[in-house]
Steps between C-alpha positions, in 0.01 A plus 500: 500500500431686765262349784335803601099483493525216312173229598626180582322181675656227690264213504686274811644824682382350864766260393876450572643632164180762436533660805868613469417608075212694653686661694807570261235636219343721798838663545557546149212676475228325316151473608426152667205292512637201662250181462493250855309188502160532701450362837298524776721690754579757292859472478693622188796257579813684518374810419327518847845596633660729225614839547367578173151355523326829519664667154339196340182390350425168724247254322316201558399195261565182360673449134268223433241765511425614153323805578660584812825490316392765204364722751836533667674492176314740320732828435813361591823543283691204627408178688768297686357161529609318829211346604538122538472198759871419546550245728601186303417220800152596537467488125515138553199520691258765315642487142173647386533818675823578347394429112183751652702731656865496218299429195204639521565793687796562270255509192274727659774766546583433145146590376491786711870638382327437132168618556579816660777651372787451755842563332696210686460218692801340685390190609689274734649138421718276705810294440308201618371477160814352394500222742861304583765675252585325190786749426644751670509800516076513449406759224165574373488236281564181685190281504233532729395228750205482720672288802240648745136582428624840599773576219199282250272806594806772402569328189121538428490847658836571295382346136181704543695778517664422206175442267389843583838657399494325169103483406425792651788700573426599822822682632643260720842454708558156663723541796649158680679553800721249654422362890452867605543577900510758746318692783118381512558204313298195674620213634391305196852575382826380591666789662244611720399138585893429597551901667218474717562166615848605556380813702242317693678115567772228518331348217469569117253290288562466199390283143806442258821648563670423132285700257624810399388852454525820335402738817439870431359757749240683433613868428674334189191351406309792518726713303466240249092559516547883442762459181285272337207745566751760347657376187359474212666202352419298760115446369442148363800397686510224762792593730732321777547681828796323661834595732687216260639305820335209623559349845415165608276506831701329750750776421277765542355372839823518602562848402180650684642307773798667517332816437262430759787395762314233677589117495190281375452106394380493187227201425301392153150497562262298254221672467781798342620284206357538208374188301790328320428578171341859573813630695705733310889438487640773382427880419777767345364768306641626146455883557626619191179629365424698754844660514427592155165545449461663800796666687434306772780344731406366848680760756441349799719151577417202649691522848390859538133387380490244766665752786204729447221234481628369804519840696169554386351181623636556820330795554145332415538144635131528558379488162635171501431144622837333453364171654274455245517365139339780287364337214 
């Protein structure tokens, strides 16, 4: 297809992931209205800093917001649906505003795709859905668990999705990326947590060091967003959006250390470890459906990934607050 004129909305584009697809889809050509949570000071997240933010269409709302939602909707072609609380320890504490803000919101994006015509929706999972591994590699099939109230809200969000594609047929593409990472990422996640500590102190705090990942940075994950916008076969398709590789986090620590050329202590912290039972293990992704289905192979590796997050980072420590625990 070609990506020229074509309307698209990004509901989440303030966001880590939605701010580098609104900016791909800008430079392909299609006409952005990119969707950024409402807040009092104004600030349209990461878009406040991009290079592109004037050849887009920069919105304000909330995805609870039924009305709100259709009027930003309305004439659209495609909807990339990103919106989401993320952040699985403060689901702990506010579970409610995550079934609100996942299910809810997710349904009213659904309606809206349905109710006004949109062609496709791509809507965004997560591999926390399938909790601690019970095979490896993961493919699109392995059972679901809800280990945080987090993943329980994109297992709703995701079986939602679902019921429209089947009652309603509602053209749908369910894309679940892997432990994604890279520049503007906050420190909610592992490798900005670990880099900016690194950059900043002797010191790096950290939960467990066992588990493993599947890490992927984000210009894979975003070409993955813009194939499943693009092939057809992908509609009614859930779909894995992994590197393949997993890498256990004491091993990665000490590969952003290296990277980052600095000697540092590294200490657990409690209030960083997950609840026994709700801490996932494991996490290695069975890509072979997106391969297929899609093309799509993750270009970028791990080690270069991490080189470029961290060059980033250092060049905006003061986004960050590496002495605090971001929930």
């Amino acid at each position: 297809m070609t990506w020229t004129g074509t309307r698209v909305l990004i509901t989440g584009a303030g966001g880590f992931i939605g701010s580098h697809l609104a900016e791909r889809l800008v430079g392909l050509g299609a006409q952005v209205r990119a969707l950024v949570h409402y807040n009092a000071l104004g600030s349209y997240g990461w878009l406040d800093t991009s290079p592109q933010q004037a050849q887009m269409e920069i919105v304000t709302g909330d995805i609870t917001d039924t009305e709100r939602l259709n009027d930003v909707m309305r004439g659209r072609e495609i909807v990339f649906h990103l919106a989401a609380l993320i952040a699985i320890p403060y689901s702990y504490q506010a579970p409610r505003s995550y079934v609100r803000t996942n299910i809810e919101g997710t349904l009213n994006v659904l309606n809206g795709v349905r109710n006004l015509g949109v062609q496709r929706m791509i809507h965004t999972s997560t591999s926390e859905v399938y909790g601690t591994a019970q095979y490896v590699p993961i493919d699109e099939v392995h059972p679901q668990q809800g280990q945080s109230p987090y993943a329980a809200s994109k297992i709703g969000a995701d079986k939602m999705v679902e019921a429209y594609s089947r009652s309603f047929e509602v053209p749908v593409v369910t894309v679940r990326p892997f432990n994604t990472f890279g520049p503007r990422q906050s420190t909610r996640a592992i490798i900005p947590s670990v880099i900016t500590q690194c950059l900043t102190g002797s010191v790096v705090s950290l939960g467990n060091l066992h588990t493993t990942r599947d890490l992927n940075y984000v210009a894979n994950t975003v070409d993955g967003f813009i194939r499943a916008a693009e092939v057809p076969e992908a509609v009614g398709q859930t779909i894995n959006l992994g590197s393949g590789r997993e890498i256990a986090i004491g091993d990665l620590v000490a590969m952003i250390v290296r990277l980052v050329g600095r000697e540092v202590q590294v200490v657990s912290d409690a209030q960083r470890v997950r609840p026994v039972q709700s801490e996932v293990d494991r996490l290695l992704a069975d890509a072979t459906r997106a391969r297929t289905v899609l093309g799509w192979e993750p270009c970028v590796t791990l080690e270069d990934g991490v080189q470029r997050t961290i060059t980033w980072i250092a060049q905006h420590l003061e986004r960050y607050r590496p002495d605090v625990f971001t929930l």
